[in-house]
TIVO-2410 file (N, C-alpha, C; in nm, 3 decimals):
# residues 142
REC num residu      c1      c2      c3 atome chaine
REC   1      X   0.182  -0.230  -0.123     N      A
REC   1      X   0.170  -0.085  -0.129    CA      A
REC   1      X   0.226  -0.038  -0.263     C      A
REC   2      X   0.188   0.020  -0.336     N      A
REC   2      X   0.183   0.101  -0.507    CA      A
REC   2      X   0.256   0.237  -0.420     C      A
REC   3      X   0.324   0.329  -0.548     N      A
REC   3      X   0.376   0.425  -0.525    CA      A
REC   3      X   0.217   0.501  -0.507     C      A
REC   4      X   0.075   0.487  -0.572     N      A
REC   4      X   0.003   0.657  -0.547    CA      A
REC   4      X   0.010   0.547  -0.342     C      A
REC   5      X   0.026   0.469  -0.309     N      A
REC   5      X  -0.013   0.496  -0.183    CA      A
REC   5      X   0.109   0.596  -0.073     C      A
REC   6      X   0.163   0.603  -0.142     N      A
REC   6      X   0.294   0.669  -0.093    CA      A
REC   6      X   0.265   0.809  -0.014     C      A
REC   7      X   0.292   0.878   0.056     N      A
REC   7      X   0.296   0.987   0.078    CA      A
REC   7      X   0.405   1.104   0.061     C      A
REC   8      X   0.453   1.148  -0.058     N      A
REC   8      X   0.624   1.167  -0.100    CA      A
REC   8      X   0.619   1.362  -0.039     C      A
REC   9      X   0.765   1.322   0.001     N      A
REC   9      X   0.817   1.468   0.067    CA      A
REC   9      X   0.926   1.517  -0.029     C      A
REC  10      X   0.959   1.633  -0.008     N      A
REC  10      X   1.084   1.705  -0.048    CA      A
REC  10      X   1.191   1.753   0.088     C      A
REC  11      X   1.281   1.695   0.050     N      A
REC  11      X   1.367   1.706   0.211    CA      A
REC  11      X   1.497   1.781   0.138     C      A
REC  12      X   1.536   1.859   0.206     N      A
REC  12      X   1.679   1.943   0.175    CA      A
REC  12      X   1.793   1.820   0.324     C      A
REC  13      X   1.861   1.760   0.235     N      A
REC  13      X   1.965   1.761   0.307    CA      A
REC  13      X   2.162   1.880   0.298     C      A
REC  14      X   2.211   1.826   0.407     N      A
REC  14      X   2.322   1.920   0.430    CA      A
REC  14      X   2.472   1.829   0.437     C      A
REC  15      X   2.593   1.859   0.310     N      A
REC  15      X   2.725   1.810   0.320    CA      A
REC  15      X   2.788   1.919   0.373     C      A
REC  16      X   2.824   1.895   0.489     N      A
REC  16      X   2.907   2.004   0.530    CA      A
REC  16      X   3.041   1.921   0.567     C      A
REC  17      X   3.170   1.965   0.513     N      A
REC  17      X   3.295   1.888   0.538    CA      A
REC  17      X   3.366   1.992   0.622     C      A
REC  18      X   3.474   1.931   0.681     N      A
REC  18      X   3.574   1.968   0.745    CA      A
REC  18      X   3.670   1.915   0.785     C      A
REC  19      X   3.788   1.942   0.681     N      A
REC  19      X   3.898   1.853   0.732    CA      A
REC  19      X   3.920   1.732   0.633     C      A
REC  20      X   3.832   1.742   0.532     N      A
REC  20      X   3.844   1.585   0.409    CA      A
REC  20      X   3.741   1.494   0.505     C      A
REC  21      X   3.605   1.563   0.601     N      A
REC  21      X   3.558   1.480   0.655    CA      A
REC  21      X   3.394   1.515   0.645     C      A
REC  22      X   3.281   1.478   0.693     N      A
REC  22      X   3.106   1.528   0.640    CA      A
REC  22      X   3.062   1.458   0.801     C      A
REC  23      X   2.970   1.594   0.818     N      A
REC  23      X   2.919   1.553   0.934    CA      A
REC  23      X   2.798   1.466   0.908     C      A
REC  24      X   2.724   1.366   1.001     N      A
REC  24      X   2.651   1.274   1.045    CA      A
REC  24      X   2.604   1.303   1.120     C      A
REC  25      X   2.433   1.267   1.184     N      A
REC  25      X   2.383   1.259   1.235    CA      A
REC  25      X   2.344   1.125   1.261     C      A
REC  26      X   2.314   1.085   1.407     N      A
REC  26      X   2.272   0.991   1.446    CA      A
REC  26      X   2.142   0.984   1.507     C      A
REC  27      X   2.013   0.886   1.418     N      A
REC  27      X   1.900   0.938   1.450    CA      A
REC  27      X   1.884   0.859   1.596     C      A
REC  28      X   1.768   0.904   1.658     N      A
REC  28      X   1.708   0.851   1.750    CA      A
REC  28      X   1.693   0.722   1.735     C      A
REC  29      X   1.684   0.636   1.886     N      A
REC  29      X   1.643   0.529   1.874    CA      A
REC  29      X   1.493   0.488   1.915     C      A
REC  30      X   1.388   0.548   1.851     N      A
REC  30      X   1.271   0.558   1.844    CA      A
REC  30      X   1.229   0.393   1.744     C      A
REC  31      X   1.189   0.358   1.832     N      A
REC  31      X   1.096   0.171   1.787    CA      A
REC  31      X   1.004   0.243   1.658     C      A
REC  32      X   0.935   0.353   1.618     N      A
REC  32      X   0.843   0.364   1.523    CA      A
REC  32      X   0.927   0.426   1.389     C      A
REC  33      X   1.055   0.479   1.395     N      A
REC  33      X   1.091   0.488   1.286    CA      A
REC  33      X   1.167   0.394   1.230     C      A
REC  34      X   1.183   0.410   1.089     N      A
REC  34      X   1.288   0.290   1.075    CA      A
REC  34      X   1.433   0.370   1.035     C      A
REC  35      X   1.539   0.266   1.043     N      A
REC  35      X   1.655   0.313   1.057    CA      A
REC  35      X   1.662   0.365   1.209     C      A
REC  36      X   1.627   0.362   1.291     N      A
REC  36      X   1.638   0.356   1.393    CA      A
REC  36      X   1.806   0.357   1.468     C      A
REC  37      X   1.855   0.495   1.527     N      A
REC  37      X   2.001   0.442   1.540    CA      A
REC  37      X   2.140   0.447   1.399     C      A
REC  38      X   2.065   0.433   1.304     N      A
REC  38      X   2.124   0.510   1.199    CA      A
REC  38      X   2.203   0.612   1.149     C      A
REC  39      X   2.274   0.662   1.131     N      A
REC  39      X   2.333   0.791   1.029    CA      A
REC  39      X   2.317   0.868   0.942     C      A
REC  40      X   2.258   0.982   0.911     N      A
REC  40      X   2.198   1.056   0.800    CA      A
REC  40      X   2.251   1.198   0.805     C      A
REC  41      X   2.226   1.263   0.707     N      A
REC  41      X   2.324   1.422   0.705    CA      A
REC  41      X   2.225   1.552   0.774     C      A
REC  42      X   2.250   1.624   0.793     N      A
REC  42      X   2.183   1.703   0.845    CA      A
REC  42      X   2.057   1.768   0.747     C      A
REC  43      X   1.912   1.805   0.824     N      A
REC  43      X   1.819   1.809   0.722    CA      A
REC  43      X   1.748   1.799   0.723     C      A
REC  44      X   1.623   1.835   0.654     N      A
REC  44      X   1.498   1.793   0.709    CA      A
REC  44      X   1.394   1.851   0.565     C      A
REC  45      X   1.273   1.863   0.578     N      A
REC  45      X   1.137   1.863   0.531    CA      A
REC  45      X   1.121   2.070   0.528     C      A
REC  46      X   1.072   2.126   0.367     N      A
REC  46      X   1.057   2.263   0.382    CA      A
REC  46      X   0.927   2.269   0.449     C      A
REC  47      X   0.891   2.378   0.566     N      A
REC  47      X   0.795   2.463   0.601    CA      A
REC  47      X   0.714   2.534   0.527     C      A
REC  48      X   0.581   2.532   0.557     N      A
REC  48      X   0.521   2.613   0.441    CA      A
REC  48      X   0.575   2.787   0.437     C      A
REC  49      X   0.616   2.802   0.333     N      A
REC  49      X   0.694   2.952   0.268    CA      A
REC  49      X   0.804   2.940   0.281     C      A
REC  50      X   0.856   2.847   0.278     N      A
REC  50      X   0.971   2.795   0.291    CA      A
REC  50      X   1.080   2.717   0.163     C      A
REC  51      X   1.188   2.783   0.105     N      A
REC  51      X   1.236   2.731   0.004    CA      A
REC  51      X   1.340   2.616   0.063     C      A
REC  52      X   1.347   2.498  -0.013     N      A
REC  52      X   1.442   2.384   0.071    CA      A
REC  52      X   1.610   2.411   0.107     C      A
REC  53      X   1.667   2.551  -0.011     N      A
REC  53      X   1.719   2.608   0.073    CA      A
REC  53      X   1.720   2.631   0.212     C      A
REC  54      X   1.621   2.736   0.201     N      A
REC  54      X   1.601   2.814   0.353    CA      A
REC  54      X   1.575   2.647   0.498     C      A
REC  55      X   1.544   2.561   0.438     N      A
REC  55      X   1.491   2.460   0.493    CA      A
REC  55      X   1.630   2.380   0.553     C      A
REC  56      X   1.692   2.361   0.454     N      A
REC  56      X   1.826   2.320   0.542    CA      A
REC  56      X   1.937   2.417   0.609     C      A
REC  57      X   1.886   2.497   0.622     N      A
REC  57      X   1.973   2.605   0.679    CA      A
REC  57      X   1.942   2.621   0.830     C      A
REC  58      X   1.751   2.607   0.812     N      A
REC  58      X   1.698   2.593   0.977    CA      A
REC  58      X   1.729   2.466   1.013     C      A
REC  59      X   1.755   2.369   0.955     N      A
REC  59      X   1.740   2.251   1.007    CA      A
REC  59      X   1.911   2.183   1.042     C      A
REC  60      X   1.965   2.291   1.018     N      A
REC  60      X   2.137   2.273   1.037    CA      A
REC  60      X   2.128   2.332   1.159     C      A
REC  61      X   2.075   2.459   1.190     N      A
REC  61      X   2.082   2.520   1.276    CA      A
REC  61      X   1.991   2.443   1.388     C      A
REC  62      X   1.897   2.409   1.406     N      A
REC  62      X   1.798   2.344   1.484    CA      A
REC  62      X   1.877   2.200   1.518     C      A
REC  63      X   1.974   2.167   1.476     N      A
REC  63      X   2.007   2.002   1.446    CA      A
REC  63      X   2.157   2.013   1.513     C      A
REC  64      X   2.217   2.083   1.472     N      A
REC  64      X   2.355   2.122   1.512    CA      A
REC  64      X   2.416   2.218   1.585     C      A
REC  65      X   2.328   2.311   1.600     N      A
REC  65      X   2.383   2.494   1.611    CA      A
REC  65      X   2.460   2.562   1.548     C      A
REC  66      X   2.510   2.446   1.395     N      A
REC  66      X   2.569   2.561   1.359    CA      A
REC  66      X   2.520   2.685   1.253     C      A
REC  67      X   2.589   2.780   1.228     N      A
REC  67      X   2.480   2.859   1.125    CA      A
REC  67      X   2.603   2.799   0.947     C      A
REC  68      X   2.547   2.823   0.911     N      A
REC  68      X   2.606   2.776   0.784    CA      A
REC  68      X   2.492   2.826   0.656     C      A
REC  69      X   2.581   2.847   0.515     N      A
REC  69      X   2.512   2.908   0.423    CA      A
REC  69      X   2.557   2.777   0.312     C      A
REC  70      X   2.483   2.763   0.218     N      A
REC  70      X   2.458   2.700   0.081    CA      A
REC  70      X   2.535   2.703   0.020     C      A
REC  71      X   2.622   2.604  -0.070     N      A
REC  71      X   2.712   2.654  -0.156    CA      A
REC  71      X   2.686   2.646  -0.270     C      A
REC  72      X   2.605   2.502  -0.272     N      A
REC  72      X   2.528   2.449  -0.443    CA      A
REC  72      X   2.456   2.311  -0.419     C      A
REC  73      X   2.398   2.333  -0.471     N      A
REC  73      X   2.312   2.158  -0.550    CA      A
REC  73      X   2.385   2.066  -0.662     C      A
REC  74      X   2.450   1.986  -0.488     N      A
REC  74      X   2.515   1.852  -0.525    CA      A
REC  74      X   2.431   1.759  -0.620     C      A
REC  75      X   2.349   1.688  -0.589     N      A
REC  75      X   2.279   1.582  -0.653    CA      A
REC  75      X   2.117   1.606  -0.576     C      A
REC  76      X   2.038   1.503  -0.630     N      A
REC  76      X   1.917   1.476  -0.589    CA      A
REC  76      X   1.921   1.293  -0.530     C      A
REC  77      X   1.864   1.259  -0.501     N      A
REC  77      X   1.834   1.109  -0.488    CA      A
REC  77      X   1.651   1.086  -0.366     C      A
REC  78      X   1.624   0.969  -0.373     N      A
REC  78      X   1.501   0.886  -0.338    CA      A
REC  78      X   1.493   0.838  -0.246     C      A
REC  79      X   1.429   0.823  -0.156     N      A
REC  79      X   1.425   0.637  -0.050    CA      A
REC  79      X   1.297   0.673   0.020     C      A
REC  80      X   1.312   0.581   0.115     N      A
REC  80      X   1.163   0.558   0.144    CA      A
REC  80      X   1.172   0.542   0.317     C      A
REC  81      X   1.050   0.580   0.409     N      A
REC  81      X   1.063   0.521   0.541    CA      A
REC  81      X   0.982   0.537   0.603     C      A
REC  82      X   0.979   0.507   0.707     N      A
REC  82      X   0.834   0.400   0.792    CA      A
REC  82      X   0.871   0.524   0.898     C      A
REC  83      X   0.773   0.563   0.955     N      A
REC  83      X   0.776   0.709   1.043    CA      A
REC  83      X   0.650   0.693   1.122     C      A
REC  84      X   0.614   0.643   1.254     N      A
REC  84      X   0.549   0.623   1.325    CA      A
REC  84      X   0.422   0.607   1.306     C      A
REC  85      X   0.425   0.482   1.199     N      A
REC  85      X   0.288   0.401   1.123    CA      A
REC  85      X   0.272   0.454   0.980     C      A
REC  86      X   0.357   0.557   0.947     N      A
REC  86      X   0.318   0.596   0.808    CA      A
REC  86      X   0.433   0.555   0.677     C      A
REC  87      X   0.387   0.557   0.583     N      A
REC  87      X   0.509   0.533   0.511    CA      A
REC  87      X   0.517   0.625   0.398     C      A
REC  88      X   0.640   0.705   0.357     N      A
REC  88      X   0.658   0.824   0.282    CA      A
REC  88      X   0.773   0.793   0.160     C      A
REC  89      X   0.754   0.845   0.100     N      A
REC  89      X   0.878   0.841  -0.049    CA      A
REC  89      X   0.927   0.940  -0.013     C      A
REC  90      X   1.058   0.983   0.015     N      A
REC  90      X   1.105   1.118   0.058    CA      A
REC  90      X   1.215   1.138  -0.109     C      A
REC  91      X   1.204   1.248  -0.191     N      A
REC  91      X   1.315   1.309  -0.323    CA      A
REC  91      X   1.374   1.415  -0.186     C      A
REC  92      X   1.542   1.391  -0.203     N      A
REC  92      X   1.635   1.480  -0.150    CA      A
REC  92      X   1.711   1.560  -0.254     C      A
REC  93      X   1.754   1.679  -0.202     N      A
REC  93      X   1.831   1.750  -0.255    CA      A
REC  93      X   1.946   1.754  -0.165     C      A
REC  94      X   2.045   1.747  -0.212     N      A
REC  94      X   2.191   1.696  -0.131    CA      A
REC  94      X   2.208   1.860  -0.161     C      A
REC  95      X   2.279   1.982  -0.097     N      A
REC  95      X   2.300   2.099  -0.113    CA      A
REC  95      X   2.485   2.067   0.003     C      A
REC  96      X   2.590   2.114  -0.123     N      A
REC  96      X   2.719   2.125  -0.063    CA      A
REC  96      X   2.671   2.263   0.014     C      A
REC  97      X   2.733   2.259   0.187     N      A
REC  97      X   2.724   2.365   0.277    CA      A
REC  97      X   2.845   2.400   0.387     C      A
REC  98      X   2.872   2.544   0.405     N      A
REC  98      X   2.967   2.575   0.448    CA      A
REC  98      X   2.906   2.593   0.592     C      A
REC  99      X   2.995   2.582   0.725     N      A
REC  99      X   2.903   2.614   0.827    CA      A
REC  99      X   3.091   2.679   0.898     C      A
REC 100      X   3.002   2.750   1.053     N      A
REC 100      X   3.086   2.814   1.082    CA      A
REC 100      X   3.192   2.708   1.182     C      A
REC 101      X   3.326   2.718   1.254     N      A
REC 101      X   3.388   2.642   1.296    CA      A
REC 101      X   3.358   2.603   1.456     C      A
REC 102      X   3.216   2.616   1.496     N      A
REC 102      X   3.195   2.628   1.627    CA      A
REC 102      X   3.142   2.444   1.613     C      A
REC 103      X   3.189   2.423   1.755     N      A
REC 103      X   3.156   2.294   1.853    CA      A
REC 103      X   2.948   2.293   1.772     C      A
REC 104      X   2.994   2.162   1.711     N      A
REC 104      X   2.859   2.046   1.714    CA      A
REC 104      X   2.781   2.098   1.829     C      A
REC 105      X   2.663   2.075   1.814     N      A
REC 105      X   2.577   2.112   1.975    CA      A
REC 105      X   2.456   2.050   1.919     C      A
REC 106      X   2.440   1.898   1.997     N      A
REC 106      X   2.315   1.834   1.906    CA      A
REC 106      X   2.222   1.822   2.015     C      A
REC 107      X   2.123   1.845   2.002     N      A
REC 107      X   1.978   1.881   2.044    CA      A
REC 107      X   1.877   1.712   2.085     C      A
REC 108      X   1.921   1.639   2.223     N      A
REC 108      X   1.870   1.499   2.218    CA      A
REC 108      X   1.766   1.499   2.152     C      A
REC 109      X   1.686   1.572   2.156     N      A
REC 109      X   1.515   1.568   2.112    CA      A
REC 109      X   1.558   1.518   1.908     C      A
REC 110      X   1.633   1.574   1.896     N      A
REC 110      X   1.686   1.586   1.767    CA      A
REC 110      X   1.762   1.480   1.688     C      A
REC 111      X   1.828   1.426   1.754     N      A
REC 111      X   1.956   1.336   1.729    CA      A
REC 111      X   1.984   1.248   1.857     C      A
REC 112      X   2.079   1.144   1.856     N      A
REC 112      X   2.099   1.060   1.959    CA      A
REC 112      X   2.252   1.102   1.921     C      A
REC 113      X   2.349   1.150   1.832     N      A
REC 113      X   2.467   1.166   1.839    CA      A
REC 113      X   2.538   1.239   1.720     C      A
REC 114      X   2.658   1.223   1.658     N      A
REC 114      X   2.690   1.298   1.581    CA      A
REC 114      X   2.836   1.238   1.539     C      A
REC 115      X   2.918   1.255   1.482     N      A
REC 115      X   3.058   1.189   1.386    CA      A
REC 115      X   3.040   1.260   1.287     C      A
REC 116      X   3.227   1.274   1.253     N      A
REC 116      X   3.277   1.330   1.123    CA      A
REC 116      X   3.288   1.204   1.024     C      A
REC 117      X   3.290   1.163   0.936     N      A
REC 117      X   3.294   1.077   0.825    CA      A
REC 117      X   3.392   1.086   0.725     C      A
REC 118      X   3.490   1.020   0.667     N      A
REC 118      X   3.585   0.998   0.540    CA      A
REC 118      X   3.549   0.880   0.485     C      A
REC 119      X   3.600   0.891   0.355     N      A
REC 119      X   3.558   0.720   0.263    CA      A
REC 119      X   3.638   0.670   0.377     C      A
REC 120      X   3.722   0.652   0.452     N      A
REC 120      X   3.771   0.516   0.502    CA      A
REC 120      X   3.696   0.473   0.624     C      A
REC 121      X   3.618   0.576   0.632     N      A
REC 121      X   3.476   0.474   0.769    CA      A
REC 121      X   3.341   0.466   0.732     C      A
REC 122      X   3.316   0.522   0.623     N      A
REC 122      X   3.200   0.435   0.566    CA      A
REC 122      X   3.153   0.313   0.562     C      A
REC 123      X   3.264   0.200   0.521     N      A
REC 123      X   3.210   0.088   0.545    CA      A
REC 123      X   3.198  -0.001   0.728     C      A
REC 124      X   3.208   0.108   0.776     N      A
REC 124      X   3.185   0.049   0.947    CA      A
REC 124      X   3.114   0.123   1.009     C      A
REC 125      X   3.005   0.214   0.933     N      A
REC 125      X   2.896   0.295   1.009    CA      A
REC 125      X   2.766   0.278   0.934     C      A
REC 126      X   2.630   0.232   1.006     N      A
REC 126      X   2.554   0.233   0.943    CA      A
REC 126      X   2.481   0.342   0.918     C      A
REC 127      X   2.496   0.416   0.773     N      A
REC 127      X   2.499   0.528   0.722    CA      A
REC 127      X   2.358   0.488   0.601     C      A
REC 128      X   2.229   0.575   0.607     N      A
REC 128      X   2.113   0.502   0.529    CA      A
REC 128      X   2.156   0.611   0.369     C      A
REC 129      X   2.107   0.532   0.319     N      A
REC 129      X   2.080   0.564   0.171    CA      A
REC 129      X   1.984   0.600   0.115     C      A
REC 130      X   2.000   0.744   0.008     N      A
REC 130      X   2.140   0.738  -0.056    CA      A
REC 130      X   2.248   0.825  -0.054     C      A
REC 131      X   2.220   0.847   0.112     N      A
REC 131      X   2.333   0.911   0.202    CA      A
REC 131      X   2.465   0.879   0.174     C      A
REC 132      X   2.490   0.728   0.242     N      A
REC 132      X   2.609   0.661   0.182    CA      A
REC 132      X   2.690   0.742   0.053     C      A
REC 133      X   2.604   0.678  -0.064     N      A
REC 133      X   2.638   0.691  -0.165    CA      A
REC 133      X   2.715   0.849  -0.205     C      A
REC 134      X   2.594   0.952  -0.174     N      A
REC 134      X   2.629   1.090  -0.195    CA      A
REC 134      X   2.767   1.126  -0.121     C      A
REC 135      X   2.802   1.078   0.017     N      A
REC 135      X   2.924   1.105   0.077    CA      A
REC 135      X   3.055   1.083   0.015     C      A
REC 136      X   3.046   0.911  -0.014     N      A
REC 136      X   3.139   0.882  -0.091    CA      A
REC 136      X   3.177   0.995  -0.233     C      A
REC 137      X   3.081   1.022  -0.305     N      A
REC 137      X   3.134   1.117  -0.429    CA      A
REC 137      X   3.143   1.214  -0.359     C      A
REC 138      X   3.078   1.317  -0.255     N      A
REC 138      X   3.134   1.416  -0.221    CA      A
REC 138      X   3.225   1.417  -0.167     C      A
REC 139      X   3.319   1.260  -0.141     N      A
REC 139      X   3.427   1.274  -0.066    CA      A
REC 139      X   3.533   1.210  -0.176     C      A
REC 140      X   3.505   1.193  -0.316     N      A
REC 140      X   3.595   1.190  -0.467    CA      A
REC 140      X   3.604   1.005  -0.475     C      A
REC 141      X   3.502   0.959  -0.391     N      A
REC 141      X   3.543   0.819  -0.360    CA      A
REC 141      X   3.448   0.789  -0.512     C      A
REC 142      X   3.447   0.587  -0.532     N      A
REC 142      X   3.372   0.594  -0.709    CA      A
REC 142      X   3.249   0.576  -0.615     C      A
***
């Protein structure tokens, strides 16, 4: 497979800390995606009329319940994944986000679970990339 076979997205993901800590999502354990069971930040794909702002804001809210606003554009990064027979190049925008102090409320259809994160449990959660990576610097780690 060549990159034109690719099908590439723009995904807004979400660092929201609390406590010297970044929430996680735990995806489904769905056999057709990959990473399956995995860890990823809150986030998703813009809607048409939809700025990737506005995109991770619904998708914090839809994912978590919580409401939370934008603070800035952390980094960008790449990867790739297998999504029920298809395969996509997904470019992220990592956006630092403030959310309000209410109870996680994750949506099964949505997630299979949820955890706070510090550099010192990174290396014992399987966390996909370049998730990983972005946490660690947003959490001052090298």
């Amino acid at each position: 497979m060549t990159l034109r076979d690719l099908t590439r997205l723009v995904a807004g993901k979400a660092i929201i800390k609390r406590n010297g800590k970044i929430l996680v999502l735990q995806q489904s354990q769905e056999e057709a995606v990959s990473n399956a069971g995995w860890y990823h930040m809150p986030g998703g794909i813009a809607e048409p009329g939809e700025t990737i702002e506005q995109a991770v804001l619904r998708e914090i809210k839809e994912e978590t319940g919580l409401d939370a606003q934008v603070v800035r554009l952390l980094e960008a990064g790449e990867w790739e994944a297998d999504i029920r027979g298809e395969h996509f190049q997904f470019v992220g925008l990592f956006y630092e986000c403030t959310a309000n102090r209410g109870d996680v409320m994750i949506d099964p259809a949505e997630s299979a679970g949820y955890t706070w994160v510090g550099l010192e449990d990174l290396e014992g959660i399987q966390i996909v990339e370049p998730a990983k990576s972005v946490i660690r610097r947003a959490l001052g780690g090298a």
